[in-house]
C-alpha positions in Angstrom: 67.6 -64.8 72.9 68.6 -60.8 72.9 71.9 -61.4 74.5 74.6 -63.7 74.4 75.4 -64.4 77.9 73.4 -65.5 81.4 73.8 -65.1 85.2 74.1 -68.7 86.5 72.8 -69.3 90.2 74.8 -67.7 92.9 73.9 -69.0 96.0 71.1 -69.7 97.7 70.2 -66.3 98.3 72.6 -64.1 96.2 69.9 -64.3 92.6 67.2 -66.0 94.4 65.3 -62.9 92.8 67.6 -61.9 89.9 65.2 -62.5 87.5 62.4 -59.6 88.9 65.5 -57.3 88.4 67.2 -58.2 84.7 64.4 -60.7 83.2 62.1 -57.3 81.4 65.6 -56.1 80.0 66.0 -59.7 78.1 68.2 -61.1 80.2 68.2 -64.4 81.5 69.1 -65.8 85.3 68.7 -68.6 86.9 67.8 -69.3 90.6 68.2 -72.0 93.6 65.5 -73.8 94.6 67.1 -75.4 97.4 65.7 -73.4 100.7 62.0 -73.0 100.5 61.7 -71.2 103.6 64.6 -69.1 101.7 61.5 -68.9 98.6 58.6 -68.3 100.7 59.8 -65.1 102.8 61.2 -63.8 99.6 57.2 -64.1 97.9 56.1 -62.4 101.5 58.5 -59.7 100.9 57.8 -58.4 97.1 53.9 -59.2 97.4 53.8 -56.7 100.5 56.4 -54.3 98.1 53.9 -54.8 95.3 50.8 -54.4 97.0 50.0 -57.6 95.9 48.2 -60.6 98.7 49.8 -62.9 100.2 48.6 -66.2 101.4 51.3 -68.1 103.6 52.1 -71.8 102.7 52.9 -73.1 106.0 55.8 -75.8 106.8 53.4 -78.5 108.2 51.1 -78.0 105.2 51.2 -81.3 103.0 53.5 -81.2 100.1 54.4 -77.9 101.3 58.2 -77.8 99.6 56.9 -78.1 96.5 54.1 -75.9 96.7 56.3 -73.0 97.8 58.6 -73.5 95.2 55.1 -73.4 92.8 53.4 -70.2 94.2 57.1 -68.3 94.4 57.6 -69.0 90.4 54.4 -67.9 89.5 54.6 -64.8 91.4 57.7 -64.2 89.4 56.4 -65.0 86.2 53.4 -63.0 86.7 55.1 -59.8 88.1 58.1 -60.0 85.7 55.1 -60.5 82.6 53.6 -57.5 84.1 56.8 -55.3 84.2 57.9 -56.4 81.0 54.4 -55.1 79.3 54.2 -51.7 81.4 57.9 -51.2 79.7 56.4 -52.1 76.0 53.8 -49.6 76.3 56.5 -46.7 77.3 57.4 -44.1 74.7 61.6 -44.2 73.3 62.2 -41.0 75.2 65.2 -40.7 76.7 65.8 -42.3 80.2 62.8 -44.7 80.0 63.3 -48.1 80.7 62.3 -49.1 76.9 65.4 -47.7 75.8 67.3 -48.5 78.1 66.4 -52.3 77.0 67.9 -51.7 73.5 71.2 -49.9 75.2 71.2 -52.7 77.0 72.3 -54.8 73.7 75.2 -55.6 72.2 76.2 -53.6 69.2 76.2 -56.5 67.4 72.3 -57.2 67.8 70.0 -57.5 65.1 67.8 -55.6 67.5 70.0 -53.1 68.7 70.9 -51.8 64.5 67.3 -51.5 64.0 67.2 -49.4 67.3 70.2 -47.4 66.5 68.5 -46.5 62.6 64.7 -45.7 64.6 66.7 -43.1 66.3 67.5 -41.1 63.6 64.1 -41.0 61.6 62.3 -37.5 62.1 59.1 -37.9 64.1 56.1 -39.7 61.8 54.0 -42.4 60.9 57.5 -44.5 59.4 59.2 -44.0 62.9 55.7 -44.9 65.0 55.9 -48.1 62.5 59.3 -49.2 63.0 58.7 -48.8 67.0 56.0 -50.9 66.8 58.3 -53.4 64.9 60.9 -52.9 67.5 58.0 -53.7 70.4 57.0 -56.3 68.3 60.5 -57.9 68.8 61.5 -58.1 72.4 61.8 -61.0 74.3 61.7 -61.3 78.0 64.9 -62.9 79.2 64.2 -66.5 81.0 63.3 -67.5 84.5 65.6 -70.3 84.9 65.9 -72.8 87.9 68.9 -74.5 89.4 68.6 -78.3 91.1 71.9 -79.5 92.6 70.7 -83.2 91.9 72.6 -85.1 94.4 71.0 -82.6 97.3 68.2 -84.9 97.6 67.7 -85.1 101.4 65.2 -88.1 102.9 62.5 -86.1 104.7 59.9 -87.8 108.1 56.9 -86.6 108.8 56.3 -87.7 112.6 59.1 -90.1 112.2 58.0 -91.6 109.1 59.1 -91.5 105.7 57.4 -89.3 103.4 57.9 -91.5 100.6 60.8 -91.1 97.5 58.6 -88.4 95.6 58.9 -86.3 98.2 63.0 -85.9 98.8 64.0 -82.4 98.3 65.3 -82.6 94.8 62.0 -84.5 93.7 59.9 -81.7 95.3 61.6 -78.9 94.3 61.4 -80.2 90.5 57.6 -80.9 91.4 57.6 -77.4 92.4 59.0 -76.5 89.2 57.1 -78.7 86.9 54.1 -77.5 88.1 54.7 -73.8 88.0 53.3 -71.5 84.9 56.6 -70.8 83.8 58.2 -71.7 80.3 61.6 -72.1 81.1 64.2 -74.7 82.4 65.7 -76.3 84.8 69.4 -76.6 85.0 70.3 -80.0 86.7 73.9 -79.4 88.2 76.0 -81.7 90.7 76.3 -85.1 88.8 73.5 -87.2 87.9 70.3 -88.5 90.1 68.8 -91.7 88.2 65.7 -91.1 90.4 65.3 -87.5 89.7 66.0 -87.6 86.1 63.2 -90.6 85.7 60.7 -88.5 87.6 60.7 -85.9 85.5 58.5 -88.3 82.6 55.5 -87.5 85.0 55.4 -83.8 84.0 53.9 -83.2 80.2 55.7 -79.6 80.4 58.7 -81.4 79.3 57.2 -83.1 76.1 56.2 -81.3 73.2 52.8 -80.1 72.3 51.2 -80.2 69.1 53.5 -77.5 67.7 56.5 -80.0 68.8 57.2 -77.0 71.9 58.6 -77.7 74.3 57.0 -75.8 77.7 59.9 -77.1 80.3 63.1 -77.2 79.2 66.3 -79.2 80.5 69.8 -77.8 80.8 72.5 -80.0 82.3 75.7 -78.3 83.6 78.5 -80.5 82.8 82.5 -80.5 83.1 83.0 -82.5 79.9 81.5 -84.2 77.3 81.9 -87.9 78.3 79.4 -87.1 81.1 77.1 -84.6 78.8 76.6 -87.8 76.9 75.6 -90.1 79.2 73.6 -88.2 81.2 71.9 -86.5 77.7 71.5 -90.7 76.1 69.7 -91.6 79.9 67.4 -88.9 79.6 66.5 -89.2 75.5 65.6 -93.0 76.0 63.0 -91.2 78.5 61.8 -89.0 75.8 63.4 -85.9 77.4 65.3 -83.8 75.3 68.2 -81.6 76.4 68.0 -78.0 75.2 71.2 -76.5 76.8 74.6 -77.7 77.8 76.0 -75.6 80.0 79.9 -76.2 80.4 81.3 -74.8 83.6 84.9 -75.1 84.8 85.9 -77.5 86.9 87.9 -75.2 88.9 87.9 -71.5 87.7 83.7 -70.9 89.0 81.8 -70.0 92.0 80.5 -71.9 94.6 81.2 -75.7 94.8 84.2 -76.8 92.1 84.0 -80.6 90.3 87.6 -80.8 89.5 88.1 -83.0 86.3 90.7 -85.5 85.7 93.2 -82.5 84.8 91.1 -81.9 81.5 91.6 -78.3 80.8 88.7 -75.6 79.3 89.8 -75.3 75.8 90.3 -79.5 75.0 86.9 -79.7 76.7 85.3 -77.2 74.2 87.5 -78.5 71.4 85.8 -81.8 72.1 82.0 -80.2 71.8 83.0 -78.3 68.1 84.1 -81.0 67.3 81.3 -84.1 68.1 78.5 -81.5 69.0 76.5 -82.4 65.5 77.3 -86.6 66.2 75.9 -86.2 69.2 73.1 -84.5 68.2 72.6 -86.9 66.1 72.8 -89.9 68.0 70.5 -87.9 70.5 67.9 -86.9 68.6 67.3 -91.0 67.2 66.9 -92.2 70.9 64.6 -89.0 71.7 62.7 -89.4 68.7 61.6 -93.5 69.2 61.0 -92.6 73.0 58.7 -90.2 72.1 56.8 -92.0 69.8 56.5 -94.8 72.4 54.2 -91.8 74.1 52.4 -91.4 70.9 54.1 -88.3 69.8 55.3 -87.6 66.7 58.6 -85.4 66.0 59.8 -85.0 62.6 62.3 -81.5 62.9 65.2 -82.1 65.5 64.3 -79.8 68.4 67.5 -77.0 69.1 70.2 -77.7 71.4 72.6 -75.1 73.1 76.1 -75.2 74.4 77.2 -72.3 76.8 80.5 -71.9 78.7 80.5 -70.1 82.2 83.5 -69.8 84.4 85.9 -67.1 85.1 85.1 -65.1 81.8 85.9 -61.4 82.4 86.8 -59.4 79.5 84.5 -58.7 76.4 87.5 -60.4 73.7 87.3 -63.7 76.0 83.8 -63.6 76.3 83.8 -62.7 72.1 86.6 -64.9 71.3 84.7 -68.4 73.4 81.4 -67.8 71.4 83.3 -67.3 67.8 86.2 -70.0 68.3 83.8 -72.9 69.6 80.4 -71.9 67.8 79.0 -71.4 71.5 75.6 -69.8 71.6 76.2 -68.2 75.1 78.5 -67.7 77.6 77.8 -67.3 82.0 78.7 -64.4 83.8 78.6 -65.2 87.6 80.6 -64.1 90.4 81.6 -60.6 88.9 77.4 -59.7 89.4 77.8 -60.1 93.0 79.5 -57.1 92.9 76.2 -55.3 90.9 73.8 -54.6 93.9 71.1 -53.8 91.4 71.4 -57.7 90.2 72.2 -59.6 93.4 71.7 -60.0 97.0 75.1 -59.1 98.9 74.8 -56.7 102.2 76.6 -53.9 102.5 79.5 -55.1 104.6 80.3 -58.0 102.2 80.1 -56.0 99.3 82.7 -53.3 100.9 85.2 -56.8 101.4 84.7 -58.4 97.8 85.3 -55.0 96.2 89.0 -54.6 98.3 89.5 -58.2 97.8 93.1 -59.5 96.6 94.0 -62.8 94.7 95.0 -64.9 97.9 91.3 -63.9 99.5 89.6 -66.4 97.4 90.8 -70.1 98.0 89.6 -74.1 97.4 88.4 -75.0 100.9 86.7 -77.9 102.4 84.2 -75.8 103.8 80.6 -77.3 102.2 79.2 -80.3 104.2 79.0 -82.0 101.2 82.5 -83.3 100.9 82.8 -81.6 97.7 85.6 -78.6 97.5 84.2 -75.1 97.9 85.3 -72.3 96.2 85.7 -69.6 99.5 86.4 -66.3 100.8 88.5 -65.8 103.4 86.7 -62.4 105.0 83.3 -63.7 105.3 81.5 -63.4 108.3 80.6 -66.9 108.4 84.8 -67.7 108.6 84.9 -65.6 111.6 82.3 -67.2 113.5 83.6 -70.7 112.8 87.1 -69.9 114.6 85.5 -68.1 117.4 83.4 -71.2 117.9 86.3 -73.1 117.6 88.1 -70.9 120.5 85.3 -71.2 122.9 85.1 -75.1 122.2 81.7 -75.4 120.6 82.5 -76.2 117.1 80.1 -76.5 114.5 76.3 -75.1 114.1 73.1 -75.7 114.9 71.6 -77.4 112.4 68.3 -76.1 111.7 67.3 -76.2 108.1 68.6 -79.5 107.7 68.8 -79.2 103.4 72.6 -80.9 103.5 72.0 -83.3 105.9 74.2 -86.9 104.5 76.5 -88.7 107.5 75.0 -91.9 109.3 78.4 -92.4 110.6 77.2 -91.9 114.6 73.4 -91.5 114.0 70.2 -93.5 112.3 68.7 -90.9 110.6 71.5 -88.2 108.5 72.6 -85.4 110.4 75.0 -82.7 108.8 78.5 -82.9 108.8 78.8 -78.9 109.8 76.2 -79.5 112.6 77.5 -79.0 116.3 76.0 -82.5 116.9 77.8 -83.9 114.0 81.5 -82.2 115.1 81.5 -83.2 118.6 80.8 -87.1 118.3 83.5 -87.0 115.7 85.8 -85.1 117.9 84.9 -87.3 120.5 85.9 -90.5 118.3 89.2 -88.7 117.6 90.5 -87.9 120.6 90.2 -91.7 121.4 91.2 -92.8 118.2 95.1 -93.2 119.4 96.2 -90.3 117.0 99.6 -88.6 116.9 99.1 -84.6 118.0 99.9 -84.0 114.5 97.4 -85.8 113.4 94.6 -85.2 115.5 95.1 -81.6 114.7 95.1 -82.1 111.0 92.1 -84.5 111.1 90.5 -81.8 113.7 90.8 -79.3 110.9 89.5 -80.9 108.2 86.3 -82.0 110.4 86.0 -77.8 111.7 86.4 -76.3 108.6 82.7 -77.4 107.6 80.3 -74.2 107.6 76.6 -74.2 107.7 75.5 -73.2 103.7 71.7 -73.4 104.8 71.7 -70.6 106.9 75.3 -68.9 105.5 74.5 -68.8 101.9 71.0 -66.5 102.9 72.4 -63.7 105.8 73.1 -61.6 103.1 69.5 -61.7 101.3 67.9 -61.0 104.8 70.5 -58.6 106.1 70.0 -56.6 102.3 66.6 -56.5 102.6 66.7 -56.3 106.6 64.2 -59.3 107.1 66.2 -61.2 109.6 64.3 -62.5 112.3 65.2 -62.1 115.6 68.2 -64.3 117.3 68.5 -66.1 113.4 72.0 -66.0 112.6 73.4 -63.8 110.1 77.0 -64.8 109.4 77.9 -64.9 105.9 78.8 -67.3 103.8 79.9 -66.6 100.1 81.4 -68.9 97.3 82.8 -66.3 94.0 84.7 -68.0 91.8 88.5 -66.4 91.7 88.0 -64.5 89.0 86.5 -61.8 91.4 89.7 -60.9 92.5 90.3 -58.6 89.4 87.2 -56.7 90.1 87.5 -54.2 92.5 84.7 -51.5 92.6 80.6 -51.8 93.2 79.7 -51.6 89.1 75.7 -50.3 87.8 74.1 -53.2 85.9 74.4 -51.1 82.9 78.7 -50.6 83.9 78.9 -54.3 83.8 76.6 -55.2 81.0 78.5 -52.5 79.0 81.8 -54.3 79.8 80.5 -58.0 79.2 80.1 -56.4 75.1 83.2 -54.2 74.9 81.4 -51.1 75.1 83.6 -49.8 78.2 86.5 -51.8 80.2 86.1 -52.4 84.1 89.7 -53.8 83.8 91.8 -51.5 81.6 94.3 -51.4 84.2 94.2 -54.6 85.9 96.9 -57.0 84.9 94.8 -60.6 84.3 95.8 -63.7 83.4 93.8 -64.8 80.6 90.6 -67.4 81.2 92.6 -70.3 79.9 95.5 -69.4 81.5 93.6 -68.6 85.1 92.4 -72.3 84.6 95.4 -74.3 83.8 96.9 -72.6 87.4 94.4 -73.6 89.6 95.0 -76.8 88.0 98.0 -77.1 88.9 98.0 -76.0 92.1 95.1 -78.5 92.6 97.4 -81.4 91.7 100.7 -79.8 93.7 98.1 -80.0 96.9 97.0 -83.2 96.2 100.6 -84.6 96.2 101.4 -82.6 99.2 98.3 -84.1 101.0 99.4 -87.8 100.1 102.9 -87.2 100.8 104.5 -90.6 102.2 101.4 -92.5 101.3 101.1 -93.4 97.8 99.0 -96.2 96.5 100.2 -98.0 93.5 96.6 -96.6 92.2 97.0 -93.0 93.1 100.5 -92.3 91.7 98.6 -93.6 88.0 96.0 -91.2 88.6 98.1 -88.4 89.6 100.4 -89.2 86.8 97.4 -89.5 84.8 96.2 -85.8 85.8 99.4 -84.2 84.9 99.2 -85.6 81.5 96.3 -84.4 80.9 97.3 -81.1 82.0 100.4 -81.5 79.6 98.5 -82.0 76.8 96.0 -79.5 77.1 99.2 -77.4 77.6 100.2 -78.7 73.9 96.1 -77.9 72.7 97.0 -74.2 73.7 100.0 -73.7 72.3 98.7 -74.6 69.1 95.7 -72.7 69.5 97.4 -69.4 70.4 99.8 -70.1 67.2 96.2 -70.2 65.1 94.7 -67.0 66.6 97.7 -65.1 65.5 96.0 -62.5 64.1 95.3 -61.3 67.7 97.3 -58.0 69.0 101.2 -59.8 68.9 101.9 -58.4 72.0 98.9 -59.6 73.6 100.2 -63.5 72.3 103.5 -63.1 73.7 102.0 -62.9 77.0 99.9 -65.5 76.4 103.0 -67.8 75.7 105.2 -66.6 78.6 102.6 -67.3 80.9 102.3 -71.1 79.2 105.3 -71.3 79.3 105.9 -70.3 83.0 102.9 -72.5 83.9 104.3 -75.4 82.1 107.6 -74.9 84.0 105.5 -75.3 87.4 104.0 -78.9 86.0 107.1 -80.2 85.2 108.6 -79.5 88.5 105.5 -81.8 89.9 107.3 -84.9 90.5 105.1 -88.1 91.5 106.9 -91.1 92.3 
């Protein structure tokens, strides 16, 4: 690949079409596949921009997720293969796109030298040949899907079961599977059994007869215990993982797997350090599976590890790809703010740009039980407490992608549906609660937001596609590092500062990625002992003692580490270790007895 870092999803909406906007420059993006109705309006809107027909999948058609999902890819991979050959065929003048490919790079490119030495050869048959060898060497940056596997919604047709192949995850990787693309699919959320064994029914994801692989699996993972196991399931299958993409638990966008207090740096530590065991081990399993199928593989097929959340200088992003041997690293939530990239309307954008630190916070806001990185401002936050005031909490629940309680109904219902909210309200007030606690356990059951609808307004208010009376409060998830952006950046402004070649934050005062973490671990683990306060199981006081060892020694892991990269500037370390130190401090005021 050209460059050495990715957009991750964002959203449903926010890079549902990132890819027909960076993909011809070599970058890579990946998008949600979650909201098909989402996908097909979004193929109605660029065919009609394109001049290009469109023929409408509708919702009762059979099979109709995954063929969606199927025509919307291939419309991306044939538009973006299109754009990307109309810029090959442009002259290197200035201002054309071509160039602005190779500016694009970072200085440290292979490509981007030989650009740089083109430049200054007179005009002549030697410069026409070195363009050609240029042309001859760019790659198209990938058109990556995301697949929360866990979001795998049961789905009726007149009442009946449509059968286990046709739950949302397994119809959206359908959709994927049988798309024209060559790319992957990143599998995020924990692992699906059932998903991960339906993928053997696609022969994209074996090789060919060059050993190629035409669909390609990426697991985002939080540490390597669970890259492992989910990487060993899927090799005895004869799928191979190409990518593992190591997010933080904490410090990242949209919906935040905290880990048992294991820290960034130990995480990565632990991948340098088993990555070529694994590999190994991997490639063994993969290799006798495979053969089962009659294929033979003799060279071990590659395998990538990347590291996305909260990255935002150029000697973070620099020092993470050198330190750990990564191969990449993901840029997310600071792209929101890059209306050239993503999806965010105009009144959002304004928000996030003026945004402080205490505007982003861990809230208990997704209907999937699972904490959600939040902003305070949305629109979507708004609407909830005014529903709340005129006593209709909740939403209606139309899409229907999250739906997961049986608690008062047969069939799943959502737990930020109107529906949902007032039986459990209901079951509360006679539940024989203290005020206090009704109120508390009213809260937690009101903060739930509708994600279907909230995490798409601003795609269809951007593009101003909203249909009438559809609802378009938003809902956005950046991850906290946002905070220490605070302007609407060009692409070019924020590719420039993901390489060093300007600063966006020369004179923001930032704690440092690692640092950013270990906070909002800690502050995680302070909540948690506020929220059992009084009630401590024998079992929860081990794992909270548990968590703040962990954090303690990846408090040690840093130290150390920050003693080795000495040769950084001095005064740039003694920050570093005040703000340990400080942070350290805080943990061992944590007292769980």
């Amino acid at each position: 690949m050209p460059h050495s870092f990715h957009i991750p999803v964002l959203g449903l909406g926010y890079s549902i079409d990132t890819p027909l906007k960076v993909a011809r420059y070599g970058i890579s993006s990946v998008l949600s596949v979650v909201d098909d109705e989402l996908i097909e309006r979004m193929r109605a809107y660029h065919s009609q921009k394109r001049s290009i027909s469109f023929h409408a999948i509708p919702k009762g058609e059979a099979d109709s997720r995954s063929k969606r999902i199927t025509a919307y890819l291939d419309f991306l991979q044939e538009t973006i293969t299109s754009d990307f050959k109309t810029l090959k065929q442009q002259d290197f003048a200035t201002g054309n796109d071509i160039c602005r490919y190779f500016e694009l790079l970072p200085n440290t490119a292979k490509l981007k030298h030989g650009y740089d030495l083109m430049l200054q050869y007179p005009e002549g048959e030697t410069k026409q040949a070195f363009q050609a060898l240029l042309k001859n060497a760019m790659q198209m940056g990938a058109i990556d899907v995301n697949i929360m596997a866990k979001v795998d919604k049961m789905n009726y047709l007149d009442g009946e079961y449509s059968g286990d192949t046709n739950t949302d995850a397994l119809a959206a990787l359908r959709g994927f599977a049988e798309s024209k693309l060559n790319a992957s699919v990143v599998l995020s959320a924990g692992m699906n059994p059932k998903l991960y064994s339906y993928m053997e029914n696609f022969e994209d994801f074996f090789p060919d007869e060059n050993s190629k692989l035409k669909k390609k699996i990426i697991l985002k993972v939080s540490d390597f215990r669970s890259a492992l196991i989910q990487a060993k399931f899927l090799a005895k299958k004869g799928l191979w993982v190409s990518e593992f993409r190591i997010e933080s638990g904490l410090n990242c966008g949209g919906h935040a797997f905290a880990t048992e207090g294991y820290l960034l740096g130990p995480i990565l530590e632990e991948f340098k350090l088993k990555k070529n065991d694994m590999l190994a081990e991997l490639f063994k399993m993969y290799q006798s599976a495979v053969a089962q199928k009659g294929i033979q593989i003799e060279k071990r097929p590659k395998q990538r590890i990347s590291v996305q959340g909260g990255i935002g200088t150029a000697a973070e992003h620099d020092f993470l790809l050198q330190h750990y041997n990564l191969d990449a690293t993901g840029w997310g939530s600071p792209f929101l703010l890059v209306p050239e990239v993503t999806n965010v309307d105009a009144e959002t954008l304004a928000q996030l740009a003026s945004s402080a630190e205490s505007d982003f916070y861990l809230s208990g806001a997704s209907p999937l039980g699972i904490q959600f990185n939040n902003f305070k401002n949305s629109s979507i936050e708004k609407q909830r407490v005014e529903r709340i005031e005129k006593g209709r909490p909740g939403s209606p629940c139309t899409k229907k992608y999250l739906c997961n309680n049986t608690e008062f109904t047969e069939q799943a219902i959502c737990t930020a549906s109107r529906e949902y909210q007032h039986l459990k309200i209901k079951s509360l007030k006679t539940a024989g609660l203290s005020a206090d606690e009704y109120q508390k356990q009213f809260n937690l059951v009101t903060e739930k937001v509708c994600l279907c609808e909230g995490l798409c307004a601003a795609t269809y208010l951007k593009y101003d596609m909203a249909k009438p009376k559809e609802n378009t409060a938003v809902a956005i998830c950046p991850g906290p590092n946002l905070a220490y952006f605070s302007d609407v950046y060009s692409f070019d402004e924020m590719v420039g500062h993901i390489y060093g070649k300007i600063n966006l934050l020369a004179q923001v005062e930032r704690p440092h990625v690692f640092i950013k973490e270990l906070n909002l671990y800690i502050d995680y683990l302070q909540n948690d002992i506020k929220q059992q306060f009084q009630h401590f199981s024998e079992k929860k006081i081990k794992q909270l003692n548990g968590f703040k060892l962990q954090l303690a020694e990846g408090i040690n892991y840093y130290k150390k580490l920050f003693s080795e990269v000495a040769d950084q500037a001095s005064g740039e370390l003694k920050g570093l270790y005040e703000q340990l130190a400080k942070s350290e401090d805080k943990l061992d005021g944590l007292i769980v007895e």
